[in-house]
Steps between C-alpha positions, in 0.01 A plus 500: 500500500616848403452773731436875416699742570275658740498157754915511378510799645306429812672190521840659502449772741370258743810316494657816563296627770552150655920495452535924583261517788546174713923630448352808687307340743815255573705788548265668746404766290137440539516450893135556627673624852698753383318823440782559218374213295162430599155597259399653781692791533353744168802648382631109427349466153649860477835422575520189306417704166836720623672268531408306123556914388851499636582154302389684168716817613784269557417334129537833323793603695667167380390545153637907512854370624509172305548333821567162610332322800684544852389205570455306170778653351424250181211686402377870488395649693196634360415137461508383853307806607212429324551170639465671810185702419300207339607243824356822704203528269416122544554484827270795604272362258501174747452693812201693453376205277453720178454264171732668292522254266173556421580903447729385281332319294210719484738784436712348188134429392417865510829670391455257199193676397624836548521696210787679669717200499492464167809566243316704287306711744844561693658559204239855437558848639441513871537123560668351744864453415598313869 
């Protein structure tokens, strides 16, 4: 049996979600009695987004300096901090039990519809260009 790319999608992210948050949760990130870390505290969800923001910051600072990885000096920078940001992504995703695969699937389904993601549309005065 072939499966769409939507349940792909959802599929995937799962696994993701699964591997990036239970990481987290094994490395006490996600520790219920620690007001840092715990859902209940409302600046939490808050904090996590900064902290996914600073891995993106740290991406384009690699990609600006044509850096290698301090810690992965194999690979660029750039490339390990978006590592960073989707492992982040995933694992937030996993906390507050968000089904982002789902979003992304029914996202790709949208943006594929979108006139404004089209070549030719792009390609006219005005359209986006990045």
């Amino acid at each position: 049996m072939q499966l769409t790319d939507k349940t792909r999608a959802v599929v995937a992210a799962a696994e993701l979600v699964d591997l990036c948050h239970g990481a987290a949760v094994r490395s006490g990130w996600w520790a219920a009695t620690d007001p840092n870390t715990s859902k209940q505290n409302p600046l939490h969800f808050a904090s996590k987004l900064c902290l996914i923001h600073s891995e993106i910051s740290e991406a384009m600072e690699g990609d600006r300096k044509k850096l290698k990885d301090d810690h992965l000096p194999e690979r660029d920078m750039r490339e390990v901090e978006l590592a960073d940001a989707v492992i982040r992504i995933f694992d937030l995703a996993g906390g507050y039990g968000l089904d982002i695969g789902g979003a992304i699937a029914d996202k790709l389904e949208y943006n594929a519809k979108r006139a404004d993601h089209r070549p030719e549309v792009r390609a006219q005065a005005g359209g986006k260009s990045y």
